[in-house]
N, CA, C and O atoms as a GROMACS GRO file, in nm:
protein
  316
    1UNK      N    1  -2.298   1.255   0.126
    1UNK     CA    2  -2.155   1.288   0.135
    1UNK      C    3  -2.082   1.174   0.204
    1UNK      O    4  -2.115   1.139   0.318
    2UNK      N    5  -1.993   1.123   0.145
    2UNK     CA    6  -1.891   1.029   0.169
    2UNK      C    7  -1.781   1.062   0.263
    2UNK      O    8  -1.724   1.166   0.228
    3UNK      N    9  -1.732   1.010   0.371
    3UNK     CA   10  -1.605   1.030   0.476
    3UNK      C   11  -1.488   0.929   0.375
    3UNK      O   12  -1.508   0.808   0.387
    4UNK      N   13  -1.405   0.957   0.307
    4UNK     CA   14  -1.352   0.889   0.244
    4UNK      C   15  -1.202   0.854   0.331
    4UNK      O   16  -1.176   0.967   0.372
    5UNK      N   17  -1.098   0.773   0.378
    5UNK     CA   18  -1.047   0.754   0.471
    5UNK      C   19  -0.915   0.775   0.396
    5UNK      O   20  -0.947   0.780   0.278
    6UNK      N   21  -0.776   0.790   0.408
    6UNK     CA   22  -0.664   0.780   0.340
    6UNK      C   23  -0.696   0.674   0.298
    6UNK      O   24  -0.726   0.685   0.179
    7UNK      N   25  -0.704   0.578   0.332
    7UNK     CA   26  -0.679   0.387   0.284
    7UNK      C   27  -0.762   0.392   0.165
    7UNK      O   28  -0.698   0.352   0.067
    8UNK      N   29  -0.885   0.427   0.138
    8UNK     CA   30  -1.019   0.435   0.090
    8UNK      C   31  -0.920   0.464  -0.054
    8UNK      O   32  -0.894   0.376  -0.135
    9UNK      N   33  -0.860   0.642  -0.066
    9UNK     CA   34  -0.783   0.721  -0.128
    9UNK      C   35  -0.669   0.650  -0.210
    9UNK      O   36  -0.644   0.671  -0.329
   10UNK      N   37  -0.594   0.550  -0.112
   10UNK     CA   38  -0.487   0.457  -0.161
   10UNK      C   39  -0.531   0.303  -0.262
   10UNK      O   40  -0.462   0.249  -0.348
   11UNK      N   41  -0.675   0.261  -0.211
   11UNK     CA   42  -0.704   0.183  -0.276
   11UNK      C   43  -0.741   0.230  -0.407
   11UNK      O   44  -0.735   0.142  -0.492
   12UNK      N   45  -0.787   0.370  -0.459
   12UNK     CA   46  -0.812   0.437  -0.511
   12UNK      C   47  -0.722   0.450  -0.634
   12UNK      O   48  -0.739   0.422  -0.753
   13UNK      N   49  -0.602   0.514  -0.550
   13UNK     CA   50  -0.456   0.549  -0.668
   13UNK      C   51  -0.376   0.399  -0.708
   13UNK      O   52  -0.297   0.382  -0.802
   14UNK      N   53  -0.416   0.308  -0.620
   14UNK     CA   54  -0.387   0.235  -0.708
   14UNK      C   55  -0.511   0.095  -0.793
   14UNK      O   56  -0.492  -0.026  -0.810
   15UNK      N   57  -0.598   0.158  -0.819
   15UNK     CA   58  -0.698   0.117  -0.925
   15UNK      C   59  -0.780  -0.030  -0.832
   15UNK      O   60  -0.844  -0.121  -0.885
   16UNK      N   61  -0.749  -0.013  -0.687
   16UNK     CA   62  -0.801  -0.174  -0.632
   16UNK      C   63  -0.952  -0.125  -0.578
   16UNK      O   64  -1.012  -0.196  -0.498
   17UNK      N   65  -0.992  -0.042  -0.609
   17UNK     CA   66  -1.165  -0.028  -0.559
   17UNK      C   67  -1.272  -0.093  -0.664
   17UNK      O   68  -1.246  -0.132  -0.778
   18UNK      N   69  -1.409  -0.094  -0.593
   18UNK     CA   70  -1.503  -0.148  -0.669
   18UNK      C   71  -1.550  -0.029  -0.783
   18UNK      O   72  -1.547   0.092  -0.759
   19UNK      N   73  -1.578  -0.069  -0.868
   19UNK     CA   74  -1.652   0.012  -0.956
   19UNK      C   75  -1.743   0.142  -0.860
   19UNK      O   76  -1.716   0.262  -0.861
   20UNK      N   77  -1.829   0.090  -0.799
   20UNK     CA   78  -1.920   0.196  -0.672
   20UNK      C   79  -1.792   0.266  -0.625
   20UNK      O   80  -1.760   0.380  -0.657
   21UNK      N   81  -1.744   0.207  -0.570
   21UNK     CA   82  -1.637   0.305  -0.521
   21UNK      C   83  -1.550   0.386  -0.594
   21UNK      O   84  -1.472   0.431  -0.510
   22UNK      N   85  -1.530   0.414  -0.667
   22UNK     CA   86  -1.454   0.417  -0.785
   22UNK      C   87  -1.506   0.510  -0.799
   22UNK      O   88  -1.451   0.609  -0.750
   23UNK      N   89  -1.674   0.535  -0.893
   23UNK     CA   90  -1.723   0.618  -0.904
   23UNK      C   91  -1.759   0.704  -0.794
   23UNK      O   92  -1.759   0.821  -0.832
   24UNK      N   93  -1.780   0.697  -0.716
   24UNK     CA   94  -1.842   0.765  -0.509
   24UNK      C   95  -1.718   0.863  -0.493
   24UNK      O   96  -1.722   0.979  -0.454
   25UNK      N   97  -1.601   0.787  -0.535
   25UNK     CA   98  -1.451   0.887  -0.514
   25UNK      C   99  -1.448   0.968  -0.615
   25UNK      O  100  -1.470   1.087  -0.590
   26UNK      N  101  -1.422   0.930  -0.743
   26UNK     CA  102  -1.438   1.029  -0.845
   26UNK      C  103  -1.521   1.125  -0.773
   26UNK      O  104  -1.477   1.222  -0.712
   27UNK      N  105  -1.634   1.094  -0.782
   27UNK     CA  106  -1.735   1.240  -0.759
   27UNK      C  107  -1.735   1.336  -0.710
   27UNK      O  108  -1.785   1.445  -0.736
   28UNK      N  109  -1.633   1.273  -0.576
   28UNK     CA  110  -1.605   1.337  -0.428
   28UNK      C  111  -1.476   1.414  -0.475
   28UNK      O  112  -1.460   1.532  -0.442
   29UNK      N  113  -1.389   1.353  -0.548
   29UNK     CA  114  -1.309   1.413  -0.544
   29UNK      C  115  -1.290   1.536  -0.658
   29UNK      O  116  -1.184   1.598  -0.654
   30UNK      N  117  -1.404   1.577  -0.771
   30UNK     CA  118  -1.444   1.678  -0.842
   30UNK      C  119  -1.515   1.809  -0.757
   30UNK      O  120  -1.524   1.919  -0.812
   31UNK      N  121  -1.563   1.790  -0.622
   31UNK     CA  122  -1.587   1.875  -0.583
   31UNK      C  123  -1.544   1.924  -0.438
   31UNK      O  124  -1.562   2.035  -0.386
   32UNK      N  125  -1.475   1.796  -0.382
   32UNK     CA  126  -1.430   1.826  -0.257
   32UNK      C  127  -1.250   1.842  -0.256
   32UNK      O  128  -1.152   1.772  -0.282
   33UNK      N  129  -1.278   1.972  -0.212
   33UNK     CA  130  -1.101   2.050  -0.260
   33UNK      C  131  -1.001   1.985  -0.136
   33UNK      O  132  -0.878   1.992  -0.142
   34UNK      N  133  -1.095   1.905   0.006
   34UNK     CA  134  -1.021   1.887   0.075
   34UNK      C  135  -0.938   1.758   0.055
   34UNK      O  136  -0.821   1.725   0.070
   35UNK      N  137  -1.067   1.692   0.008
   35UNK     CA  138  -1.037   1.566  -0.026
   35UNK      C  139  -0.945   1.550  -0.137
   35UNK      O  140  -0.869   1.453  -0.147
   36UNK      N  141  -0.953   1.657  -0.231
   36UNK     CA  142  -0.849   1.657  -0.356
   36UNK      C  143  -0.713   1.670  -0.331
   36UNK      O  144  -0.621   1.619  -0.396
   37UNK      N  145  -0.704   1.743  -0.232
   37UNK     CA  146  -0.553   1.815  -0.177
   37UNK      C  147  -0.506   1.691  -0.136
   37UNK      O  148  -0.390   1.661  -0.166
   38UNK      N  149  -0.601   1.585  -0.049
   38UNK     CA  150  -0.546   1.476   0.014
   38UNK      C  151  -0.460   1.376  -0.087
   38UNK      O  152  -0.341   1.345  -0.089
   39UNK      N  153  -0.578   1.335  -0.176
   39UNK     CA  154  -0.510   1.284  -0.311
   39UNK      C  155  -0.421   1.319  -0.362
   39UNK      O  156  -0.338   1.229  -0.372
   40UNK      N  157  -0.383   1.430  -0.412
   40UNK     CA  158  -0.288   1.510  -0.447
   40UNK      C  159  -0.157   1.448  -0.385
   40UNK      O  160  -0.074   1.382  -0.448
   41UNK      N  161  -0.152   1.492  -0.205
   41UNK     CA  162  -0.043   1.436  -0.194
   41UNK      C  163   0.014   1.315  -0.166
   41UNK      O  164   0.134   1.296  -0.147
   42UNK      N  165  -0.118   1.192  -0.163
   42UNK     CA  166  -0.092   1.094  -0.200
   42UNK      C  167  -0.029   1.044  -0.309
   42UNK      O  168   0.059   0.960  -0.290
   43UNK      N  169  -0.064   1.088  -0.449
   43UNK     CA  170  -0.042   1.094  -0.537
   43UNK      C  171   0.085   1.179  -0.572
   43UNK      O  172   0.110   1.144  -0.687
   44UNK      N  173   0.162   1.255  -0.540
   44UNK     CA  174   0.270   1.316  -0.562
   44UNK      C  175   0.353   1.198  -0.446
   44UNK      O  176   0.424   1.127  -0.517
   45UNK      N  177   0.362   1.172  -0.353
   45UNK     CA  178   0.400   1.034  -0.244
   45UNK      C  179   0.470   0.942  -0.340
   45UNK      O  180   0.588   0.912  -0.359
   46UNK      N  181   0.318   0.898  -0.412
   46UNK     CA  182   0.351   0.744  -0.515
   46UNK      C  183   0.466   0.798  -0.579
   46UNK      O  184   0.572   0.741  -0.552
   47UNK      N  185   0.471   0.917  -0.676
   47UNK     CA  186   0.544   0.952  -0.756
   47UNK      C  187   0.703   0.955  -0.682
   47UNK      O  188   0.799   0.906  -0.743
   48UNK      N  189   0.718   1.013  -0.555
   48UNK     CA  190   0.882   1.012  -0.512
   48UNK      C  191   0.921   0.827  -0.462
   48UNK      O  192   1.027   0.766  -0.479
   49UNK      N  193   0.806   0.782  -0.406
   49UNK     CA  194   0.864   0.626  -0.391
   49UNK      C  195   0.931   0.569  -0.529
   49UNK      O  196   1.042   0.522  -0.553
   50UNK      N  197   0.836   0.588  -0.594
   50UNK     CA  198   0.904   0.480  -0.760
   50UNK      C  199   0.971   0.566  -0.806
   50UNK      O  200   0.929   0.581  -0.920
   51UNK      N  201   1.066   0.646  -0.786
   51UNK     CA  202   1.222   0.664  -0.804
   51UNK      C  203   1.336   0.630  -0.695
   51UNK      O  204   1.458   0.637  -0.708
   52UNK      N  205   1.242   0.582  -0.558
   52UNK     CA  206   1.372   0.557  -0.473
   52UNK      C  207   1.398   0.390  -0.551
   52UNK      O  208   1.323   0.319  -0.617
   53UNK      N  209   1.562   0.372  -0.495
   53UNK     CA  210   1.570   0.247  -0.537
   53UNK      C  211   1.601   0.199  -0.397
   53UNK      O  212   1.675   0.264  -0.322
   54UNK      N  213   1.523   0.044  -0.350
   54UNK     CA  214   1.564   0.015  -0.200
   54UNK      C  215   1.579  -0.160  -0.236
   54UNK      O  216   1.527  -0.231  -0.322
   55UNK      N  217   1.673  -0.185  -0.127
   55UNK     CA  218   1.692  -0.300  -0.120
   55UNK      C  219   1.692  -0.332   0.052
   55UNK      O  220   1.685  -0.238   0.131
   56UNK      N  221   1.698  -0.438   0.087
   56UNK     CA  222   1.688  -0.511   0.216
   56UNK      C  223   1.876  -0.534   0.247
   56UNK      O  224   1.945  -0.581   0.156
   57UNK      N  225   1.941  -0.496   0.385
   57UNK     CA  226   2.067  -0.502   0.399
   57UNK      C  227   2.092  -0.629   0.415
   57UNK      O  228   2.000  -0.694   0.465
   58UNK      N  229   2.209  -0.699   0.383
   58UNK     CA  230   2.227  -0.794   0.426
   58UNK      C  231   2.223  -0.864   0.564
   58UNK      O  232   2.260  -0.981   0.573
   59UNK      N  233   2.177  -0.789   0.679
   59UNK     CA  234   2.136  -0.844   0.794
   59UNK      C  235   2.008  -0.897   0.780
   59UNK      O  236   1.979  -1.006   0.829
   60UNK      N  237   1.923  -0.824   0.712
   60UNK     CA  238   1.767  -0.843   0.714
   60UNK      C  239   1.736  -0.948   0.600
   60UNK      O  240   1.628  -1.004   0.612
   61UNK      N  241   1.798  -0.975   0.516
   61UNK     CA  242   1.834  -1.144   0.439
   61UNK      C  243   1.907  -1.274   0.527
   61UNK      O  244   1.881  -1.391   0.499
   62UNK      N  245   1.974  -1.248   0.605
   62UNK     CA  246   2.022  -1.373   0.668
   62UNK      C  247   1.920  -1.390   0.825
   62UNK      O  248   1.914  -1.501   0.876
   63UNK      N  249   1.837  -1.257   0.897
   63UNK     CA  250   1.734  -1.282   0.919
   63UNK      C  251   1.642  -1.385   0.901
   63UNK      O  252   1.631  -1.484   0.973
   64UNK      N  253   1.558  -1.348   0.774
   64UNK     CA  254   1.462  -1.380   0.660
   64UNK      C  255   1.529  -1.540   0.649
   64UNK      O  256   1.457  -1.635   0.679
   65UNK      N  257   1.645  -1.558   0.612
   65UNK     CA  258   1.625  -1.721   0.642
   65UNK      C  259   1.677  -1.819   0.729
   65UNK      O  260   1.662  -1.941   0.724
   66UNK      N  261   1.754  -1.735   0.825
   66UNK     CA  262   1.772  -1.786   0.954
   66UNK      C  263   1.592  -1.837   1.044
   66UNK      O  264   1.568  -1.918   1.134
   67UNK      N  265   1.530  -1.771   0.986
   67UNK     CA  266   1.392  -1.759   1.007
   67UNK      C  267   1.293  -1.915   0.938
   67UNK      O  268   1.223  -2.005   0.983
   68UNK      N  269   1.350  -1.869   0.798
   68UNK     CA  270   1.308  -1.972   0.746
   68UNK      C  271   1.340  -2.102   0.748
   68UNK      O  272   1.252  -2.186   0.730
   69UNK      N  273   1.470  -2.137   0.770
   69UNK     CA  274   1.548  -2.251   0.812
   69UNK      C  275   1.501  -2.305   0.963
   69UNK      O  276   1.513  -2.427   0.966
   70UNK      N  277   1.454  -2.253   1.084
   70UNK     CA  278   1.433  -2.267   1.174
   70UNK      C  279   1.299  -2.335   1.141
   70UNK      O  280   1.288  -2.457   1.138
   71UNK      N  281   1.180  -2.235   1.112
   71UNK     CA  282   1.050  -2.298   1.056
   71UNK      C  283   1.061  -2.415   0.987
   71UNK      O  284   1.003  -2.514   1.033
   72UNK      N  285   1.146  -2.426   0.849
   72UNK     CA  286   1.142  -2.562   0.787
   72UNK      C  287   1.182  -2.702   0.901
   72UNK      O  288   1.107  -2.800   0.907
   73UNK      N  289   1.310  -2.691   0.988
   73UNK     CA  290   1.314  -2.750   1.049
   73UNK      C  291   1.265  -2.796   1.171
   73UNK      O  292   1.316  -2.890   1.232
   74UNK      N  293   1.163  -2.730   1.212
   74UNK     CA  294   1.035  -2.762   1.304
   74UNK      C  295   0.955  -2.858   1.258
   74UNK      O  296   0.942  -2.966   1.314
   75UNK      N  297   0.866  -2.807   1.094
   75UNK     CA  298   0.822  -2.850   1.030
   75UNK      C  299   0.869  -3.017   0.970
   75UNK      O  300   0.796  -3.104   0.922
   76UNK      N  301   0.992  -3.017   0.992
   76UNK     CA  302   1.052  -3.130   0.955
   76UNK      C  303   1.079  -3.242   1.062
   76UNK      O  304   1.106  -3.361   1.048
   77UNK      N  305   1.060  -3.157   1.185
   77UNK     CA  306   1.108  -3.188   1.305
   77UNK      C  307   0.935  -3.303   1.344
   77UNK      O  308   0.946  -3.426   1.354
   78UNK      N  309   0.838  -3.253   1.355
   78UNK     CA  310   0.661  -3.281   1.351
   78UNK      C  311   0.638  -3.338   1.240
   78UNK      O  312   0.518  -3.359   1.221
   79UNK      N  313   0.716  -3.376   1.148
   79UNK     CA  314   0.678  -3.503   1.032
   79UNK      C  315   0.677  -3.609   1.072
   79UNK      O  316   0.652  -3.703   0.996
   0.00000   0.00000   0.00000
């Protein structure tokens, strides 16, 4: 019997496990109702994210390259 972890579950729903693993979860999750429920609402989760629509506010873009502009010019600065 497998301790399967949320993360384990997430690598899972989205198709990034090994084949072994892959199959080890399947198995687990045909007979273990706890573990199914877990999936479940992982899987109902995925489903309400990919209808939100999100974007980053314009503070958190002039951030992002106030950030980056600083780094380049360090970088430029040690040339």
């Amino acid at each position: 019997m497998h301790n399967f972890t949320p993360e384990d579950l997430l690598l899972y729903l989205y198709n990034e496990t090994s084949p072994a693993q892959t199959a080890a979860i399947k198995a687990a999750l045909e007979t273990d109702w706890s573990l199914r429920e877990k999936f479940e609402t992982l899987t109902a989760s995925q489903k309400e994210l990919s209808v939100i629509k999100l974007s980053p506010g314009r503070k958190t873009i002039d951030n992002i390259l106030n950030y980056a502009e600083k780094a380049l010019s360090e970088v430029s600065a040690t040339v």
